[in-house]
N, C-alpha and C positions, 0 to 999 in steps of 0.2 A: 184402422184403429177405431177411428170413430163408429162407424158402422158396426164393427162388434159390442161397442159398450151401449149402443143403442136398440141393439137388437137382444144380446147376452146377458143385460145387465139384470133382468127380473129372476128367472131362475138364479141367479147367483147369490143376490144378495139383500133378498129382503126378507131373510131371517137371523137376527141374528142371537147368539146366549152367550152370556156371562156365568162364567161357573165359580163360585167362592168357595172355598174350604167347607162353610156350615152351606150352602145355597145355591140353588142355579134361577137365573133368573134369563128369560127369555122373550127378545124384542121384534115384533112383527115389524119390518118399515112398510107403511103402505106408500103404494106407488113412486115407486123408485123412481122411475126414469123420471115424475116430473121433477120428481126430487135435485137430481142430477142438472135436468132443462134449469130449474133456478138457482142451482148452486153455480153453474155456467154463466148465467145472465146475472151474478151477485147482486139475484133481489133476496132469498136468502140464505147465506150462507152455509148455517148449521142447523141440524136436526136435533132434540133431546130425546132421550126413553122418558119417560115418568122416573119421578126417584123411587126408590128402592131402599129398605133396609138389607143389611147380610146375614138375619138372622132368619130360618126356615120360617117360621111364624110370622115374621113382617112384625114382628111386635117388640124388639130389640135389634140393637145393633150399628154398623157405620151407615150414615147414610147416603146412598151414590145414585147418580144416574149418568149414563150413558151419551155422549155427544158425536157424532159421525157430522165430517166434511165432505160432502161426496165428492166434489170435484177436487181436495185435495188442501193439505195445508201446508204454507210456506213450502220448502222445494220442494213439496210433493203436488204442488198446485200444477191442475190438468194431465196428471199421469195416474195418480194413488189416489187411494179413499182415506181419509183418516180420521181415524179413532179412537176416541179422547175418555177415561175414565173420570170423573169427577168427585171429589169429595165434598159433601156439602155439607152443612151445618145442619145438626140434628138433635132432635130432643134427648139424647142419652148421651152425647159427648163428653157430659160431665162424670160420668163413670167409667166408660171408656180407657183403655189402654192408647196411649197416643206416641210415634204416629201409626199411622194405619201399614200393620206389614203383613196385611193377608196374601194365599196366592192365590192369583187369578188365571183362570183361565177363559180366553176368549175365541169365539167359535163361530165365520160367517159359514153357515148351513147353506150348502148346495140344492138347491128344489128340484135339479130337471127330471123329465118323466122318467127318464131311467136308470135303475138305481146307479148300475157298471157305470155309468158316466157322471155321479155327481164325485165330488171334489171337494168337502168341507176343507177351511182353513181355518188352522189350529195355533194359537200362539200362548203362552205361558209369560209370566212376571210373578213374581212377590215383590212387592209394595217394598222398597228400601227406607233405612231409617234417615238417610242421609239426605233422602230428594224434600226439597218446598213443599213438593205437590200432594206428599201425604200427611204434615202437619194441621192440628186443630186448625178447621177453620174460624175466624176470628170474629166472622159477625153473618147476617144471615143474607147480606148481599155478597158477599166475597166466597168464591170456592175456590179449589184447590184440583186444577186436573194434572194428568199425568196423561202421553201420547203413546202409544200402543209402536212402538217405534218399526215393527216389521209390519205393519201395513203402508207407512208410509215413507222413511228413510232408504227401505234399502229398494231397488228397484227389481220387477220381474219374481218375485216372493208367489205369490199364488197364480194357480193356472188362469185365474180373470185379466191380471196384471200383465202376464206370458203372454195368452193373446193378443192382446190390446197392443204390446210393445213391436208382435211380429208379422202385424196387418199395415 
């Protein structure tokens, strides 16, 4: 298992895009694996994208970035990747519809050299109105995420997770 997440993990997962209703937005990770090397050694945890609005223009809209655990959060720590949406406090909030019940689509892009063997994973949400985590955020230290729950609750989900479970 380890040897494949150390050898497999670069073509797997260092592209990843967020697709919104009005927006796609899409996040390079550079270098993964040290990524992973310090999320192992909890010097540091988590990774952010830059925030983002979800308006095509970037000139309106909710404002989110992106947070990935590489190594994994609470029971998915040392097996799954997880991936966290974030709502954050944004200059247009006050016009805004709240809470945030966009759908999302989120998509780790496959890179290996050949197309027959890349393997994107695809997962879907709309923002419920019932969760905390899409509520106005209240000030501009406090956000509001929500966990992308099939990358890291259910186990064996994507063929990264498949091998890593069957080495």
């Amino acid at each position: 298992m380890e040897s494949h997440l150390e050898s497999d993990v670069k073509p797997h997962l260092d592209l990843a895009c967020v697709k919104l209703e009005t927006r796609t937005f899409i996040w390079k990770i550079e270098h993964f694996r040290e990524v992973l090397r310090q999320a192992k050694a909890e010097e540091k945890k988590a990774i952010d994208s830059s925030p983002f609005y979800t308006d095509r223009a970037e000139s309106y809209g909710y404002k989110l970035k992106i947070s990935v655990e590489a190594n994994g959060s609470g029971c998915a720590k040392n097996t799954h990747l997880s991936v966290f949406i974030v709502v954050m406090k944004g200059q247009y909030d006050a016009i805004l519809p709240w809470p945030f019940k966009k759908k999302v689509q989120f998509t780790l892009i496959d890179q290996q050299e050949d197309p027959a063997q890349r393997e994107n994973i695809t997962r879907h949400f709309i923002a419920g109105e019932n969760s905390e985590s899409f509520k106005r955020p209240k000030n501009k230290n406090v956000t509001c995420q929500y966990s992308l729950p099939s990358f890291h609750l259910s186990p064996c989900l994507s063929h990264v997770e498949h091998r890593m479970a069957s080495r």
